[in-house]
C-alpha positions in Angstrom: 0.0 0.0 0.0 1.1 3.4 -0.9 1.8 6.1 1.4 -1.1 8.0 -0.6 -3.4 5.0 0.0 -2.4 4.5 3.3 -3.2 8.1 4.9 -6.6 7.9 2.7 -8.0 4.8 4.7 -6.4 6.7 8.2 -8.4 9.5 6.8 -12.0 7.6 6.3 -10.8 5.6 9.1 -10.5 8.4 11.7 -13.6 10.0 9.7 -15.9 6.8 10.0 -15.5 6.3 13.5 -15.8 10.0 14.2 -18.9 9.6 12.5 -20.1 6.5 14.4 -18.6 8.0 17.6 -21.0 11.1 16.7 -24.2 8.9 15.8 -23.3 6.9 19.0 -23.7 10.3 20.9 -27.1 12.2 19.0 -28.4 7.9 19.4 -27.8 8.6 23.1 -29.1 12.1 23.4 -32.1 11.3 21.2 -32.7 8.5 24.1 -32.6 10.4 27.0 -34.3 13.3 25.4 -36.9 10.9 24.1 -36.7 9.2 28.0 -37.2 12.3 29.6 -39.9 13.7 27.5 -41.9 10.3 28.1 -42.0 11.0 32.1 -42.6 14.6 31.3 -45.6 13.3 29.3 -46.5 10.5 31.8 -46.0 13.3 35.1 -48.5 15.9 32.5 -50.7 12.8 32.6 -50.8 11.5 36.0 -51.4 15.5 37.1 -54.3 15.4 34.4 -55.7 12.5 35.9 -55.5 13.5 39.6 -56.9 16.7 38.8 -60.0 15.0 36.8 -60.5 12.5 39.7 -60.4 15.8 42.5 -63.3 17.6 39.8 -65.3 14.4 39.8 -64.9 14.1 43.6 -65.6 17.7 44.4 -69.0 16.6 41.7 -69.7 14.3 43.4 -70.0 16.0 46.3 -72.0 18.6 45.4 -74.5 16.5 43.8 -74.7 14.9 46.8 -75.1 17.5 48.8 -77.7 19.1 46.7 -79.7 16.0 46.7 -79.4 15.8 50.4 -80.2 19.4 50.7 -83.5 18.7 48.1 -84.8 15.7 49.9 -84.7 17.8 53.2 -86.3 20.8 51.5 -89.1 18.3 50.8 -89.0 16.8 54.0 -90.2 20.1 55.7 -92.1 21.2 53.2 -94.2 18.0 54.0 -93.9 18.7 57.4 -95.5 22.2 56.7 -98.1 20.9 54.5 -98.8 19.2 57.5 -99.2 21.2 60.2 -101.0 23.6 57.8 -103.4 21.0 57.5 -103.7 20.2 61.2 -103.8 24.0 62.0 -107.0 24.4 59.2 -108.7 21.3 60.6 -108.3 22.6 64.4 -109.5 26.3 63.1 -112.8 24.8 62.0 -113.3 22.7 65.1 -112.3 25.9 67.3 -115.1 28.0 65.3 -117.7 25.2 65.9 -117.2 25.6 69.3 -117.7 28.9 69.4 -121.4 28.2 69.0 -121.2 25.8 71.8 -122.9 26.8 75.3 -119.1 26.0 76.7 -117.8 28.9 75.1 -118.6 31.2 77.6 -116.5 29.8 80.0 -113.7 29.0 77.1 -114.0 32.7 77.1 -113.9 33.5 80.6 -110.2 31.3 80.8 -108.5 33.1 78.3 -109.5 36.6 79.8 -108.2 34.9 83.1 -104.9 34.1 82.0 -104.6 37.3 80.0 -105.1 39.2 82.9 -102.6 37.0 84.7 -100.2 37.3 81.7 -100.5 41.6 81.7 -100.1 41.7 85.8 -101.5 45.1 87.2 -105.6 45.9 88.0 -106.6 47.9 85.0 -107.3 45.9 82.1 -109.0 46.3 78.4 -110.1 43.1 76.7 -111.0 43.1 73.3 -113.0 40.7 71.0 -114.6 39.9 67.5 -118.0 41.3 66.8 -119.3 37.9 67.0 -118.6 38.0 71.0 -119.0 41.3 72.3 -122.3 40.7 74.2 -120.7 37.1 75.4 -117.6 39.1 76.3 -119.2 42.0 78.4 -121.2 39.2 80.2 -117.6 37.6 81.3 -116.0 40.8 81.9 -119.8 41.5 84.6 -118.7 38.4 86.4 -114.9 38.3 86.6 -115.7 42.5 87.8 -117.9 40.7 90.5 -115.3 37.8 91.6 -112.3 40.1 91.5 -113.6 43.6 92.8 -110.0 44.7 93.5 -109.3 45.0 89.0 -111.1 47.1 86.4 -112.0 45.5 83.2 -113.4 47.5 80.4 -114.7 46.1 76.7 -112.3 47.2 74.3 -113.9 49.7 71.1 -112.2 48.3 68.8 -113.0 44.7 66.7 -110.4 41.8 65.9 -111.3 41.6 62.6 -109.6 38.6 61.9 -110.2 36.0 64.7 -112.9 33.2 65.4 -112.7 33.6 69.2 -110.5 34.1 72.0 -109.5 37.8 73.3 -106.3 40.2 73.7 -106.1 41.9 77.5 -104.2 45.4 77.5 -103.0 46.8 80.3 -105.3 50.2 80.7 -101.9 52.2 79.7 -102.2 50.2 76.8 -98.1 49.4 77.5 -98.4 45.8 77.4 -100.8 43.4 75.5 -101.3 39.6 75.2 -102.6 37.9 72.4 -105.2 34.9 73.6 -107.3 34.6 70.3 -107.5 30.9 69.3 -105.2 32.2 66.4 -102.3 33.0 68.6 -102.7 30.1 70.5 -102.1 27.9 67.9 -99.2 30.0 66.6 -98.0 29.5 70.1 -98.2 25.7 69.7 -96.7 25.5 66.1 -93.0 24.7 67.6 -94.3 21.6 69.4 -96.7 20.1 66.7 -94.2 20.9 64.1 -91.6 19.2 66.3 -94.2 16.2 66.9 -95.0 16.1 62.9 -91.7 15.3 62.2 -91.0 12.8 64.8 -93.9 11.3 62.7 -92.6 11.9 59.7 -89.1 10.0 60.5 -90.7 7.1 62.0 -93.0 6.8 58.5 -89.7 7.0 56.4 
């Protein structure tokens, strides 16, 4: 072999593996590049993932909760309906009564306990139209059993009640309600309470 041919094959040689040496090297880098972009692609993916799972959680959740939070809307809405119902059917017994010989005396308690209620010994008790004539016979004969209060008949009207009375103090400073409407009202708490004791042991 010449000394021309010679350094030509060192040349390609030397070229050759400098060129494999090279491939070697961008084979390597392509790897790890190719390596590293996977896990950032798998991390990107897991993170995806988590963060659809936390969405469908937090979903979850509030459907959940909203359907917990309907069924209890329901729950005391039927409750309501309820007592509604009880409260109408009561109010038409209570006005029955009214025309009952007993209501006289029905009356006579709630001016009783009004007066009690008020405190003091001047008193104004006021009624429906209905009553007026029943009421001023009460008011004659608690006046007679109790001579140390004054009762007066109101001059107003409770427009809006079946029976029962309010007493005023005679400054007119403190009132209490004893009309068969506010004594329901004052019941509500209780029967609603009882409804729904009802109600659970239905479900």
């Amino acid at each position: 072999m010449s000394g021309i041919d010679y350094t030509v094959k060192k040349v390609n040689d030397e070229a050759l593996g400098e060129i494999l040496e090279s491939l070697e090297e961008g084979r390597t880098a392509a790897l790890d590049a190719a390596k590293k972009r996977m896990e950032e692609v798998l991390n990107e993916t897991q993170k995806i993932s988590d963060r659809q799972q936390r969405q469908a959680e937090t979903l979850r959740r509030q459907i959940i909760g909203g359907a917990e939070m309907m069924v209890r809307n329901q729950s005391l809405q039927i409750i309501e309906d309820n007592l509604n119902a009880a409260f109408a059917s009561t109010i038409q017994k209570l006005e029955a009564t009214t025309k009952s010989e007993e209501y006289e005396m029905s009356l006579k308690r709630m001016v009783t306990e009004g007066i009690e209620q008020v405190g003091g010994n001047d008193f104004v008790v006021t009624g429906n139209s209905r009553d007026q004539e029943l009421l001023q016979r009460v008011i004659d004969r608690l006046s007679k059993e109790r001579k140390s209060i004054v009762i007066q008949r109101g001059p107003t009207r409770l427009a809006n009640s079946i029976g029962g009375v309010t007493i005023s103090s005679g400054d007119g400073y403190v009132t209490f309600d004893n009309t068969y409407e506010a004594r329901l009202e004052r019941l509500k708490p209780t029967l609603r309470k009882e409804i729904a004791q009802l109600f659970m042991e239905v479900k």
